[in-house]
N, C-alpha and C positions, 0 to 999 in steps of 0.2 A: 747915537750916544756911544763914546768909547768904554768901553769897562777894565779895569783896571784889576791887579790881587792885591787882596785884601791880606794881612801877615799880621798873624798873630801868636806866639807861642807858649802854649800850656804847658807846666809840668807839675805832675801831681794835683790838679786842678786848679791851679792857681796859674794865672798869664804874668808873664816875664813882660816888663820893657824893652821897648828894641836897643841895641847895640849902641845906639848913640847915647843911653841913659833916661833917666825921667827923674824930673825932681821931684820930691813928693815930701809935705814936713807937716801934711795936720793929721788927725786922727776925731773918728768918729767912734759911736757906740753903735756896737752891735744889736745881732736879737737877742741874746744872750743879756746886754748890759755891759759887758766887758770891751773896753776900748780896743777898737781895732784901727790897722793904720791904716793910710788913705791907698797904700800900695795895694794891700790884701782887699781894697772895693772895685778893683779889674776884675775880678772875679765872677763879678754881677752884671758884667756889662760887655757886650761882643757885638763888632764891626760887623755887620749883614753883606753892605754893599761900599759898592768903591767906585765914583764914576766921575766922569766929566759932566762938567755943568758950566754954564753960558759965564767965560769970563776965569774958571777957575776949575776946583774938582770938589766934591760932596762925600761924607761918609756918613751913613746913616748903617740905627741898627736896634737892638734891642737892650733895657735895663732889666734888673730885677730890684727886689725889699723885699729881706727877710723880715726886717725887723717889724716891730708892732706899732710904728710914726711912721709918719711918712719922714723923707728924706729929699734932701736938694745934691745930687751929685753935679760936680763942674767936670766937663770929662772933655780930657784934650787930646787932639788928633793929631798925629803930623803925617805929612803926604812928602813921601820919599820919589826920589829918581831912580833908575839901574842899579848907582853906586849905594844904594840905602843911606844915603845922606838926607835930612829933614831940609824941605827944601820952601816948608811953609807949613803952617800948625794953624787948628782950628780948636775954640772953644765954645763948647753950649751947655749950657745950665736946665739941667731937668727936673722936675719935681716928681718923685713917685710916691704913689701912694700905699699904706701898710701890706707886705703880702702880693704888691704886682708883682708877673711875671716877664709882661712885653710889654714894656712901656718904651712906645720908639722916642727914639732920637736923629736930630739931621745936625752938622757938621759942615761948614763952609767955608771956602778959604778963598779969595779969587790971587790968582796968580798965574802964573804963563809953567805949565805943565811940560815936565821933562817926560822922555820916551819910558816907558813902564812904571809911572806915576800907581805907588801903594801908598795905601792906608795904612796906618798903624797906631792901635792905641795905644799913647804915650802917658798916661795919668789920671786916675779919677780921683777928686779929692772932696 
């Protein structure tokens, strides 16, 4: 199995989109109650691993729920080459429950894999 880097960049505890952008336009409620947007739920959710898989490449990883419901996050991948170009994107639909902490997730994409194939979370919504 090849392994791949996983990219993801925090600041101030919140995960930034990569370079290429994310589009992001719904918005959920918090634990709080107060609407938060689908950008600010990257937050909850980080890339573990980053590999090759029969046909294509796989990211898996862990969620969290602060809130007091559970929650359905759609959390989309894209799998970069060298030039950090999205060169294939993956979506999977989680359901966590109130209060998890590690609730994994797997990400699949099958496509023909460029030299230094990263992970990168591109949008939870």
């Amino acid at each position: 199995m090849k392994f791949a880097r996983c990219v993801s960049v925090v600041i101030a505890g919140v995960a930034l989109a990569s370079a290429a952008g994310c589009g992001v336009h719904s918005a959920h409620t918090g634990a709080d109650g107060a609407a938060t947007t689908a950008s600010s739920l990257t937050q909850f959710v980080t890339v573990k691993a980053c590999a090759s898989y029969p046909g294509g490449w796989r990211a898996s990883g862990v969620a969290a729920n602060p809130a007091s419901k559970a929650v359905t996050y759609a959390i989309t991948v894209g799998f970069t080459g060298s030039s950090s170009i999205v060169i294939a994107t993956a979506v999977t639909h989680v359901k966590i429950t109130p209060g998890a902490t590690q609730q994994t997730w797997t990400a699949i994409a099958n496509f023909k894999a460029a030299p230094n194939t990263a992970c990168v979370l591109r949008s939870v919504d």
